[in-house]
C-alpha positions in Angstrom: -5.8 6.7 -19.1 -2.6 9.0 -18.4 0.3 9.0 -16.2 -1.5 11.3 -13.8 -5.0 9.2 -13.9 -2.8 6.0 -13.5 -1.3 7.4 -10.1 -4.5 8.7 -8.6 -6.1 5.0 -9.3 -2.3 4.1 -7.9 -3.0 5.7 -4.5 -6.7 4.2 -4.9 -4.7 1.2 -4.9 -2.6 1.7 -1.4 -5.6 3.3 0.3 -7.5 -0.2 -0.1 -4.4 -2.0 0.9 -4.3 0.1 3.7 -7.6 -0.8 4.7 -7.3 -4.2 4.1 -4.2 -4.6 6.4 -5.8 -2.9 9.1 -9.2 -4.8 9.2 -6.9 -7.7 8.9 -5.8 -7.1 12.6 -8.8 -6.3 13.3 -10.5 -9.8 12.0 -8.4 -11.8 14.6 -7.3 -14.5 11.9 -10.8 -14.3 10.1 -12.2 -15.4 13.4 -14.7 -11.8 13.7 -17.2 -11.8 10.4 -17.1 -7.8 9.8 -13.8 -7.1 9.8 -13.5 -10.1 7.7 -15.2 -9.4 5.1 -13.8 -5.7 4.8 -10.7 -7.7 4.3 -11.7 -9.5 1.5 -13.6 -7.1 -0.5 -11.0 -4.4 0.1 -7.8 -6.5 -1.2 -10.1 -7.8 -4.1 -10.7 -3.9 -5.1 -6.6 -3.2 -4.3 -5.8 -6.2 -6.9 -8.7 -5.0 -9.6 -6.7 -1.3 -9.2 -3.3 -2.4 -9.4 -4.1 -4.2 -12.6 -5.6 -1.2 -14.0 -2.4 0.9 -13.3 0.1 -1.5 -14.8 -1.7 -0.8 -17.9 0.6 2.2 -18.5 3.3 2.2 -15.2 5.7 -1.1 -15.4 4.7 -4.1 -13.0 7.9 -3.5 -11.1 7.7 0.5 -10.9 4.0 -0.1 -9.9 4.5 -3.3 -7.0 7.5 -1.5 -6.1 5.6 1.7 -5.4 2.5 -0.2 -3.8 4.2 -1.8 -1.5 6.5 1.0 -0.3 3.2 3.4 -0.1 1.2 0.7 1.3 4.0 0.0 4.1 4.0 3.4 5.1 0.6 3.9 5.8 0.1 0.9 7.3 3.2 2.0 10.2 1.0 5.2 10.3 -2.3 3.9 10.9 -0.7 1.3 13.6 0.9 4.0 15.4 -2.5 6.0 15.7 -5.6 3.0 15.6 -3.3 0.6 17.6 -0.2 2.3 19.7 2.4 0.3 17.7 5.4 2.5 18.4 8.3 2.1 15.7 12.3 1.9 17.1 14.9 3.8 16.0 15.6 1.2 13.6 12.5 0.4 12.0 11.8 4.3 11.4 15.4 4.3 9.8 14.3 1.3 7.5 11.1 3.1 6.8 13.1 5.7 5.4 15.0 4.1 3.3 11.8 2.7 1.7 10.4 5.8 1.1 13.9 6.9 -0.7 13.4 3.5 -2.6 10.0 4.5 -3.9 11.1 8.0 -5.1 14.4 6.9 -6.6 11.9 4.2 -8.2 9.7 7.0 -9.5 11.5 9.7 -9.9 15.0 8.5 -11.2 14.5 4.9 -12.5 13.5 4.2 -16.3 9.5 3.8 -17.3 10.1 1.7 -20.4 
């Protein structure tokens, strides 16, 4: 698999994780069966992806960039599915996540 592959089954990745935070809300503390088991089959498939991308990104380079992406699009799917607003300081933190990931990414070494 190549860099490019390794990234698409990367965003794979943070899509699931996505999903599995928000059916998380959604499954009241596992207390509603549906949205529980969305939850469990979708952070099962985010773990099975992430493995298959540190075969060629770096465990750090690829948690590091998970968790950033996953963060962010979490924030964005709780300000559209459930009207959860971010300050003026949370949006600045945001930020500096996403200038985390690409300095991660972009700037810091693969080896």
């Amino acid at each position: 698999m190549n860099m490019t592959s390794s990234y698409l089954v990367l965003i794979l990745a943070v899509i699931l994780g996505v999903t599995s935070n928000t059916f998380a809300k959604s499954a009241q503390g596992f207390t509603v069966i549906f949205p529980s088991i969305i939850t469990a089959i979708t952070i099962v498939l985010c773990m099975y992806t992430l493995s298959i991308v540190m075969k060629n990104i770096p465990v750090g380079v690829t948690y590091a960039s998970f968790a950033g992406l996953t963060i962010i699009a979490t924030v964005i799917v709780g300000i559209y599915r459930f009207n959860q607003i971010p300050d003026l300081y949370t949006i600045v933190g945001l930020g500096f996540i996403i200038i985390g990931v690409l300095m991660v990414n972009l700037l810091g070494s693969s080896s």
